[in-house]
N, C-alpha and C positions, 0 to 999 in steps of 0.2 A: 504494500500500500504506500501509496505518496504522499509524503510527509507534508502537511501543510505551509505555505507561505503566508508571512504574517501580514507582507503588503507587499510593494512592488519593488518588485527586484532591480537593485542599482549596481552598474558598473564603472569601475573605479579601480585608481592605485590602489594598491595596499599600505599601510603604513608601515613603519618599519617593526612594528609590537605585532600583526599581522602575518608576518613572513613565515613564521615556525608554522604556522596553521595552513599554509599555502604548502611548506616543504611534507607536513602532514598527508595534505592531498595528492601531490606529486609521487608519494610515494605509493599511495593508495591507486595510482595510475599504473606503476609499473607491477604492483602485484596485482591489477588487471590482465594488464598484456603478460603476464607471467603466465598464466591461463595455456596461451597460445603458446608457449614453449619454454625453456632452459634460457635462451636467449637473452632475456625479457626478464630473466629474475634477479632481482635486487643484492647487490651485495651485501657485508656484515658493516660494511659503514656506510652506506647508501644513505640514510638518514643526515649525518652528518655532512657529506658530501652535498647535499642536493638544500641545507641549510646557508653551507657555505658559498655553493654557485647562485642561490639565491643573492645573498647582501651584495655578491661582486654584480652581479649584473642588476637590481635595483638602482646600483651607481653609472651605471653605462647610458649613454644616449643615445644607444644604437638597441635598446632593449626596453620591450614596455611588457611588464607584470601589469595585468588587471587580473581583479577579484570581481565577480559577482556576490552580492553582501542583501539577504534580506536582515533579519537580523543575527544572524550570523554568517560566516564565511559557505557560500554556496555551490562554489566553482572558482576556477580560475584558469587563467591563461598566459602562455609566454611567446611574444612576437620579437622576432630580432631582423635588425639589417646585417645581411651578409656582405661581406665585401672580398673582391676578388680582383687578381691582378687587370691591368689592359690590358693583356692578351685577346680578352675577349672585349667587345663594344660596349656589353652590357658589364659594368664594372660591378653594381649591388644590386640585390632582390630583394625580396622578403622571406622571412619562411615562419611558418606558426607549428615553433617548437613543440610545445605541448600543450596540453587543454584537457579538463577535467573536470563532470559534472558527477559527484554522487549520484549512484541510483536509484534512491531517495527523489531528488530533485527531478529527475532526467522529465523529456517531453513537456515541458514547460517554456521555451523558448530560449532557454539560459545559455544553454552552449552557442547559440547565433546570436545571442546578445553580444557572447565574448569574441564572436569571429566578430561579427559590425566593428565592435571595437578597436580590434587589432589592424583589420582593413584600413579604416577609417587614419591609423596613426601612422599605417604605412604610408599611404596615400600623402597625409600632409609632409611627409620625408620625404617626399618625390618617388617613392619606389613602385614601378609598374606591373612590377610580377612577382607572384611568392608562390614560395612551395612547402608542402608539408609532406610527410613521411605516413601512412597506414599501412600497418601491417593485413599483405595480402589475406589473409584467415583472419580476419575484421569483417566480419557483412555488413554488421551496422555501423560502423566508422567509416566503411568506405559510401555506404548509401547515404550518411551524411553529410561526409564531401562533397559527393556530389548534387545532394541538394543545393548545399552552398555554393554552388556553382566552380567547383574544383573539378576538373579533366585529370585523366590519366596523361601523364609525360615522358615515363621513362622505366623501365625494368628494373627494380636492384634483384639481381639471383645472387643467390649462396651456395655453396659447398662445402661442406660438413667433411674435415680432414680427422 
């Protein structure tokens, strides 16, 4: 059952008192994708880790954390600017790191709230393209994608040595 929303759900920074609760759900992310394989599973300092890559990148200007906040923390999301040599024309993209609605919350609009978001910051950065990563065996992360109007662009294969 879906946990009640006490009013309308706002997206926003996080503050910096916020962040442990975002590194919370981050984590709560990859023991999702954990699901889907060995890959995907958390290390024994994964927590610490993903505390620490949090405050560095809070501080960057090439990186926006938003929180979805009813009245508590509801999701959240990580968009970064990539950048890359001239080699190529296109020097930086976007890409939308990660993203995370408990499933509690889910089908309530929140995770497109957080993609708007992220778009939205890209956009005023000048950046015209972004990319995100779904694990192939995601049905419903990739059928959300592609609601959100994400296309397929590129294959990653593996091989298992």
């Amino acid at each position: 059952m879906a946990t009640p929303l006490r009013r309308e759900t706002r997206v926003r920074a996080p503050t910096p008192q916020e962040l442990d609760r975002v590194a919370e759900l981050w984590l709560a992310l990859l023991r999702h994708h954990a699901a889907a394989g060995p890959r995907f599973e958390p290390g024994p300092e994964a927590s610490e880790h993903l505390r620490a890559e949090l405050r560095a990148w809070s501080r960057s200007a090439d990186v926006r954390i938003a929180v979805a906040v009813d009245e508590q923390l509801v999701g959240f999301c990580i968009a970064r600017i990539l950048r890359r040599s001239e080699l190529f024309r296109e020097t930086s993209r976007g890409e939308i790191d990660s993203i995370f609605v408990p499933v509690a919350y889910r089908g309530r609009g929140i995770a497109r709230q957080l993609v708007e978001d992220a778009l939205a910051w890209l956009r005023r950065e000048g950046i015209r393209r972004v990319e995100l990563s779904v694990d192939a065996t995601n049905p419903e992360g990739r059928a959300f994608w592609r609601r959100t109007g994400f296309e397929p662009a590129m294959d990653v294969l593996e091989r298992r040595l």
